[in-house]
C-alpha positions in Angstrom: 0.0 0.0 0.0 1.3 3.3 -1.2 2.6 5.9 1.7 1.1 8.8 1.5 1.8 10.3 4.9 3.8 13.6 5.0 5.0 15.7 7.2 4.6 19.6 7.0 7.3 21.1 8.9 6.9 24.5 11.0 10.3 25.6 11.6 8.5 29.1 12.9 5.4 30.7 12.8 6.0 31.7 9.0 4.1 28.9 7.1 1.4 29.0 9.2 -0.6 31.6 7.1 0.1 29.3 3.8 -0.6 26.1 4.9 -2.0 26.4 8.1 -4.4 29.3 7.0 -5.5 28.2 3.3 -7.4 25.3 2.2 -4.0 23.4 1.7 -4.5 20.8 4.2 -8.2 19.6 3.4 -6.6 19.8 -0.5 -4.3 17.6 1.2 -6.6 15.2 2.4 -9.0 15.0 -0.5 -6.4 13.7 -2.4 -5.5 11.0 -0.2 -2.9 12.6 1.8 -2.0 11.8 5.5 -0.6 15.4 6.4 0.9 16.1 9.7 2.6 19.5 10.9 5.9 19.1 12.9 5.4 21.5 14.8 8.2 23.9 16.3 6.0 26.7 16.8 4.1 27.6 20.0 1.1 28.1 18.4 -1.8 24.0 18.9 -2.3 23.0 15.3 -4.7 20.9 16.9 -7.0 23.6 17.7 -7.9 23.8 14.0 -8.8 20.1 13.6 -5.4 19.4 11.9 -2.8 16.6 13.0 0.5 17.7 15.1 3.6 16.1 16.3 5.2 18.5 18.8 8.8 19.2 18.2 10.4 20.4 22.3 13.5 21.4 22.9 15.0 22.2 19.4 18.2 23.4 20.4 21.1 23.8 17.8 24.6 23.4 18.1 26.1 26.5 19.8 28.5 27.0 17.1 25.6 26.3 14.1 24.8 30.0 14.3 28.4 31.7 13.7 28.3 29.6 10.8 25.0 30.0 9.2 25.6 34.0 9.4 29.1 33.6 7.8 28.0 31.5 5.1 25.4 34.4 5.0 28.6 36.8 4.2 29.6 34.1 2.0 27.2 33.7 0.1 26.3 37.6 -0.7 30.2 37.8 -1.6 29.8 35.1 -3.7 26.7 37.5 -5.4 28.7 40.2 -5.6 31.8 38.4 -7.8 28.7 37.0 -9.7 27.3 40.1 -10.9 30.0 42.4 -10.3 26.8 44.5 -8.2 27.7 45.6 -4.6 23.8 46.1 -4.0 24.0 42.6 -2.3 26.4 44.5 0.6 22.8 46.2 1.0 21.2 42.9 2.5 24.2 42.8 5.2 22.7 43.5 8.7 25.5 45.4 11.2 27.8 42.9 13.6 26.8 42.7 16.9 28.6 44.5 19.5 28.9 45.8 23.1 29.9 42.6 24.9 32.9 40.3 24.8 30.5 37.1 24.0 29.2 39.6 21.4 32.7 40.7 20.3 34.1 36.6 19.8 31.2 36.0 18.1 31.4 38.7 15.7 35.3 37.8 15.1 34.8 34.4 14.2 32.1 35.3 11.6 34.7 37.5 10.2 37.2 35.4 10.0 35.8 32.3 8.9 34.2 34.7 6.6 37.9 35.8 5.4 39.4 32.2 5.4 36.2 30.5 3.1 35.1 33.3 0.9 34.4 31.9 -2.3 32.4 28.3 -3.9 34.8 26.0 -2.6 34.7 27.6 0.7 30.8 27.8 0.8 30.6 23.9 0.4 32.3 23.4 3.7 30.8 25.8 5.1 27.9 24.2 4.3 29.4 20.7 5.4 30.7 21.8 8.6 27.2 22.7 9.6 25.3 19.8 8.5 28.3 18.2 10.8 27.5 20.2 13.7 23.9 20.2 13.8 24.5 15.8 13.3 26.4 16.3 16.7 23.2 17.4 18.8 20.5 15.5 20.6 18.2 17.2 18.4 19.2 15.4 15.5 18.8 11.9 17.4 15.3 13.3 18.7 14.3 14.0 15.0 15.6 10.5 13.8 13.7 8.8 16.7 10.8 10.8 15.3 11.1 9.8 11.7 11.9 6.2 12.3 8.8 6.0 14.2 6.5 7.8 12.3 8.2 6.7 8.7 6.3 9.6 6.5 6.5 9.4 2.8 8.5 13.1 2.7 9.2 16.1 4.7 8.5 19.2 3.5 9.8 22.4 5.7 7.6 25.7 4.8 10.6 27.9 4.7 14.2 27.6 4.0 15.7 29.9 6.1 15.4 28.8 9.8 17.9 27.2 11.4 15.5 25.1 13.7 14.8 23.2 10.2 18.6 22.0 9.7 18.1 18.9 12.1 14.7 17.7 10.6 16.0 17.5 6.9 19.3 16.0 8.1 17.9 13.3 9.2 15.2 12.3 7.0 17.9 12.6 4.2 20.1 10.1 6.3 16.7 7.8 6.5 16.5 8.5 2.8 13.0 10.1 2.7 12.8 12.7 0.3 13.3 16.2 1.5 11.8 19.9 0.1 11.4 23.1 1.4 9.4 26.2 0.5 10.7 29.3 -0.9 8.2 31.8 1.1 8.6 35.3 0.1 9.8 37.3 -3.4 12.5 38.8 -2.0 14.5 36.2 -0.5 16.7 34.7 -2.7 18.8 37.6 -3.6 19.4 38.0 0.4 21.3 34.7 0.9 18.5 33.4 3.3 18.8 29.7 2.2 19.9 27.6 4.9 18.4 24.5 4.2 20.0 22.2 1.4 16.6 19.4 1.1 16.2 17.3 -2.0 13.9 19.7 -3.6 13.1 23.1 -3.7 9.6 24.4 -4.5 9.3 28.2 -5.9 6.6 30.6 -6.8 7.6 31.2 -10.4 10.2 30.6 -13.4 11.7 33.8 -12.1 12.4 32.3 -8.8 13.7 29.2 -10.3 16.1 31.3 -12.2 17.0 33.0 -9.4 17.4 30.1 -7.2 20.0 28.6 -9.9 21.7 31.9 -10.1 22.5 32.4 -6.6 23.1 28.6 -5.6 24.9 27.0 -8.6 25.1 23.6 -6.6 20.7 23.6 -6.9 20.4 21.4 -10.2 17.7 22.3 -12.4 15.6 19.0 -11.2 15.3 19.9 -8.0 13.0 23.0 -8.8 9.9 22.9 -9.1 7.4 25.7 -10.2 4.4 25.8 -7.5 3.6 29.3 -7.3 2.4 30.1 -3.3 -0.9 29.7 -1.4 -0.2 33.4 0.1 -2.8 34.6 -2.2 -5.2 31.9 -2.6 -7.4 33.5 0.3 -8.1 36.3 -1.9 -9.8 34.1 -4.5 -11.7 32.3 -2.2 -14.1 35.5 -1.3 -16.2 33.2 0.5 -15.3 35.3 4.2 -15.8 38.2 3.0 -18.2 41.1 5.2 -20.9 43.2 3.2 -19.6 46.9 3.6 -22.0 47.8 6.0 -20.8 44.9 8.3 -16.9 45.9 7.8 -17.8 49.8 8.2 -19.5 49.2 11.6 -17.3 46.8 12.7 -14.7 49.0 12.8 -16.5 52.1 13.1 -15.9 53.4 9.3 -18.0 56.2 8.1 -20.1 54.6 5.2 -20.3 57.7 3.7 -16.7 57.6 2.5 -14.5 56.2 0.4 -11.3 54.5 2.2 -8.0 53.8 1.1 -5.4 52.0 2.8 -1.9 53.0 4.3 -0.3 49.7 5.2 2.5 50.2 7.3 6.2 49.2 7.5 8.4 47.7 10.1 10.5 50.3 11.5 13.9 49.3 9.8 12.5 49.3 6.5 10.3 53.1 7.0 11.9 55.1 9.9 9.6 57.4 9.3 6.7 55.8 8.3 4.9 58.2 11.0 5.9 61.2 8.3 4.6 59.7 5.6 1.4 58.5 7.4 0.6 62.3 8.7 1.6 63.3 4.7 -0.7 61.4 3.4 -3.5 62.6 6.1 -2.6 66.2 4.5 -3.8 65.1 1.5 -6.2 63.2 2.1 -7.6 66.7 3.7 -6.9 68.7 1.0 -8.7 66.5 -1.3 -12.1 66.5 1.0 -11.9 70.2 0.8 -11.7 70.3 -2.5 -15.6 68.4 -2.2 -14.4 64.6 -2.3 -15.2 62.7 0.9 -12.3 60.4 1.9 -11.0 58.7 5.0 -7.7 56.5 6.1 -7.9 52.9 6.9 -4.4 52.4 8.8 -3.3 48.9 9.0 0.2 48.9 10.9 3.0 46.3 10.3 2.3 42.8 12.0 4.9 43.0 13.7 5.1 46.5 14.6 4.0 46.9 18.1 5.5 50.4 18.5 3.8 53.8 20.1 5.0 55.6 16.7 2.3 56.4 15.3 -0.1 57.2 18.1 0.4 61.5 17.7 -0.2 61.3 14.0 -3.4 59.1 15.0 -4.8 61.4 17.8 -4.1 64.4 15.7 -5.6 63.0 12.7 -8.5 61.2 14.1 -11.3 62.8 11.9 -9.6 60.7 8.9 -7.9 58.1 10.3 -8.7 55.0 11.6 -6.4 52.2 12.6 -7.4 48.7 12.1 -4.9 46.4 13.6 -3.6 42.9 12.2 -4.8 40.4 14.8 -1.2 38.3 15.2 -0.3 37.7 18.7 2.8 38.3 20.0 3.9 34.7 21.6 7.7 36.1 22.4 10.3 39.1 22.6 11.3 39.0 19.0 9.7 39.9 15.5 9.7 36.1 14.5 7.5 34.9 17.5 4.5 37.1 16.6 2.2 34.9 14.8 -0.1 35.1 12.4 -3.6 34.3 13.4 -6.8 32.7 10.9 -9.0 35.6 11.8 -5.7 38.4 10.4 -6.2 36.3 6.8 -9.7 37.2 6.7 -9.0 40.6 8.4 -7.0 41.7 5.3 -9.3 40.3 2.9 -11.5 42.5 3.9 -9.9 45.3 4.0 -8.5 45.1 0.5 -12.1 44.7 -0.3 -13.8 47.7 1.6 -10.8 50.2 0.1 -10.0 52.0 -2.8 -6.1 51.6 -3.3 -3.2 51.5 -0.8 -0.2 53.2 -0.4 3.0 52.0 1.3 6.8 51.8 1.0 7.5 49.4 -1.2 5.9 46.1 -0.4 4.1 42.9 -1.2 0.7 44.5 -0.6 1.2 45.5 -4.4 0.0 41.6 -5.3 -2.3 41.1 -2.5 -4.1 44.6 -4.1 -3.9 43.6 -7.7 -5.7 40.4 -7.1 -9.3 43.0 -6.4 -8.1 44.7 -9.5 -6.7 47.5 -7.2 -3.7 49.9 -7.3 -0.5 50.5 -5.5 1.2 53.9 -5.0 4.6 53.7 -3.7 5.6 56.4 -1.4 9.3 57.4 -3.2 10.5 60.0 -0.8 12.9 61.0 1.8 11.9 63.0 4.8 14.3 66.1 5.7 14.8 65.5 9.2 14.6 61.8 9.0 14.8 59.7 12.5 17.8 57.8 11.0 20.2 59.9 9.5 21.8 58.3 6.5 18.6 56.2 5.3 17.0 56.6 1.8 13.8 55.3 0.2 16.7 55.0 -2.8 18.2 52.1 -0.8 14.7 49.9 -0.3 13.8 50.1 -4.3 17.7 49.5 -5.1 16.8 46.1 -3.9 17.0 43.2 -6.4 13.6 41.9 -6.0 12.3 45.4 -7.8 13.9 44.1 -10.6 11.5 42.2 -11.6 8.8 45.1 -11.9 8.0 44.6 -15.7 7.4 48.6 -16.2 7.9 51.6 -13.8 4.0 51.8 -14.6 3.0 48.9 -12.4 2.8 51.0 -9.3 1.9 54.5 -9.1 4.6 56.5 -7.4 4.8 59.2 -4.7 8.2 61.4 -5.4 7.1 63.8 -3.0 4.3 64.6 -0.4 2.8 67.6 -2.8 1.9 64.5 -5.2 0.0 62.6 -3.0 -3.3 63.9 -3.6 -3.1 63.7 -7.0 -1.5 60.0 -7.3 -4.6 59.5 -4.7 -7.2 61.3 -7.3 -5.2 58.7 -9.9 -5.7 55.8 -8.4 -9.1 56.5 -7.7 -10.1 57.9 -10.9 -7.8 56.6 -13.6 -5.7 53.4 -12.6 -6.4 51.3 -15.4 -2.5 51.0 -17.2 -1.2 50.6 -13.5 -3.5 47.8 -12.9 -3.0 46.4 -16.0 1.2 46.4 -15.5 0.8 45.4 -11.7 -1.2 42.4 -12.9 2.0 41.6 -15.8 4.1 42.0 -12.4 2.0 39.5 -10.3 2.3 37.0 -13.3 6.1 37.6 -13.8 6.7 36.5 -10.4 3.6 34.2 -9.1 2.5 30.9 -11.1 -1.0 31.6 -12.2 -3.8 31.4 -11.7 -3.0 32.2 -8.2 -5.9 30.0 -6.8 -4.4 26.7 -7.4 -0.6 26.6 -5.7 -1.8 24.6 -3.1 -2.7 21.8 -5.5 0.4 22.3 -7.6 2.1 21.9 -4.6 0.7 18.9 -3.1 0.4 17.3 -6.9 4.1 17.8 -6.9 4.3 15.8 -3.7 3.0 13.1 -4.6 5.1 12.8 -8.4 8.3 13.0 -5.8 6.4 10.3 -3.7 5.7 8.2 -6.6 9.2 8.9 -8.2 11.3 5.1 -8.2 14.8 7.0 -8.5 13.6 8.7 -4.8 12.0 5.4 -3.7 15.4 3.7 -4.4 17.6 5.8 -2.1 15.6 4.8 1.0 17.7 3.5 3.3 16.5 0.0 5.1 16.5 1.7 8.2 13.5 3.0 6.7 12.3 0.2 5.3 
């Protein structure tokens, strides 16, 4: 009897809006799957009906971390000599500093940095952490796991958590097959691939050529074109409010029109509170010019920050804040978790407004998939709250690249224009929508609706595949 159980693996909280959140898993088990999430996040998979094996006490080898952030280094110098582009130095986050465990660590990232800078050096780089993280009890928990369980294939949700390493190790050294999940657009071109699994699943042909670009030991076999179940909610439609439900909820004036400002963390837009109070300006210019507007403010998930509360208060007659419902599970950004009632939270409010503005993110696709534009705020502020920073630095960034026209978004190059890109968007989008939705296809597999059953059909061709089925070990059986 075939084996059709596989295991979903939740490094972090990141996958959980993908495959936790979308109709992946009952897609899943329609088709005959038997999926189980392996769960390393704090957040009961159980409580939404799904199957969950716990993963406790994940801990890495103390020395896996030097080395996963100087193959980081690596790797981007590796871009760099590539390309002969020093953009990649833009993805390099300052060394920590201020203590002496700080201050070794730092100077053995350097240094193995210095002593294993180039290909060569990036395989053993690569090696010695696969070595490392074979060393800890994790590893013989995860093998105890897999040798228990026996699933048909393990597939991690993201590729860039460390947590994963152990998991994929040793269902490779069982010989079940291994993937992981590209998650987001722009993180190829960052050197954010940690995990080295049999396969790799992307959103598009772009990816895929990005993926061989910046990893030149990936074979083109190994990629497969999936697209990603991030936007399948917005096809769905089936939870979304009427207006009048939304507007009350949330105590919007039905009387006006609304259009979004979606904010940014605060490394990417320092002064995201500037270009929030900019664009209430306009927005009140416009209303006493006889139009009849108002702000839907929907923060950064993980922004938790008191930044914006003057422009708020002072604004109050336009805006309204509307707040993602993750929930904050730890002290950093990567323990605040998505939540099932945020993915219909956002659906809604794409659908109940006009446009959105914001600097320079995804929100673009989610947007164009309700046939709605973008404007991308393309300014810097004069007395910015960190000196040296530049919208120019965020849209230098490789991922805009693959904008097909300059068209696809309409663009803010200075807070005087925001009531008329606003009027634009409003008024006369139509050659933006049609470029964002060129965009979208360049770098999404369409139709957007059915990733989740690309993904799990590719699943089971790996499954079904004799040259994976004769690598098994017979520890595996």
């Amino acid at each position: 009897m075939k084996n059709n159980k596989v295991f979903l693996l939740l490094p972090d909280g990141i996958g959980l809006r993908n495959f936790a959140y979308t109709d992946f898993y009952e897609k899943g088990r329609q088709m005959g799957f038997d999926l189980t999430f392996w769960n390393n996040t704090s957040f009961d998979i159980s409580s939404l009906g799904f199957k969950e094996i716990r993963i406790v006490n994940p801990k890495m080898h103390p020395l896996t971390d030097i080395f996963k952030k100087a193959r980081v280094q690596i790797d981007l110098n590796e871009n760099i000599r590539r390309s002969n582009d020093r953009v990649y130095d833009s993805y390099r986050f300052p060394f920590a500093s201020g203590t002496l465990v700080k201050w070794v660590k730092t100077t053995a990232i350097k240094t193995l940095t210095a002593l294993y800078s180039s290909e060569k050096g990036a395989a053993k780089i690569r090696k010695y952490i696969s070595s490392l993280e074979k060393q800890t009890p994790y590893y013989r928990e995860c093998l105890e796991t897999l040798r228990r369980e026996r699933p048909a294939m393990v597939f991690c949700t993201n590729q860039r958590t460390v947590s994963a390493l152990a998991p994929i190790l040793a269902a490779q050294e069982l010989g079940i097959p291994t993937a992981t999940f590209i998650f987001s657009w722009d993180n190829l071109p960052k050197a954010t691939l940690v995990l080295e699994p049999d396969y790799y699943f992307v959103w598009s042909d772009y990816m895929k050529n990005e993926l061989l670009q910046y990893y030149p030991f990936v074979r083109p076999n190994q990629v497969r074109v999936t697209g990603t179940p991030q936007f399948e909610t917005h096809t769905y439609r089936r939870n979304l409010e009427s207006r009048a439900d939304f507007f009350r909820t949330y105590g919007l004036d039905p009387n006006k029109k609304y259009i979004c400002y979606s904010g940014d963390d605060v490394t990417t837009s320092p002064d995201d509170p500037q270009y929030l109070a900019d664009t209430a300006d306009a927005v009140r210019r416009l209303n006493n010019e006889g139009h009849n507007l108002g702000i839907l403010f929907r923060r950064c998930p993980v922004d938790f920050s008191d930044r914006y509360d003057a422009v708020l208060a002072k604004n109050a007659d336009l805006l309204t804040a509307v707040d993602p419902k993750w929930k904050k599970m730890g002290d950093y950004w990567n323990t605040v978790l998505p939540t099932k009632e945020d993915v219909d939270l956002q659906v809604n409010t794409i659908a109940h407004t006009e446009m959105v503005i914001n600097l320079g993110s995804s929100m673009v696709f989610d947007y164009i998939s309700y046939d709605k534009p973008c404007a991308y705020i393309n300014y810097d502020v004069a007395d910015s709250k960190q000196p040296g920073w530049s919208v120019e630095k965020i849209y230098r960034f490789v991922h805009f690249r693959s904008m097909p026209s300059r068209e696809s978004v309409l663009w803010i190059d200075n807070p005087q224009r925001i009531s008329e890109v606003i009027f634009k968007g409003l008024h006369d989008s139509g050659q933006t929508v049609r470029e964002a939705k060129r965009w979208f296809e360049r770098i999404n597999q369409h139709p957007p609706q059915d990733a989740s059953t690309r993904i799990l059909e590719t699943i089971n061709q790996i499954i079904d595949d004799p040259t994976v089925a004769t690598t098994k070990k017979l520890a595996h059986g």
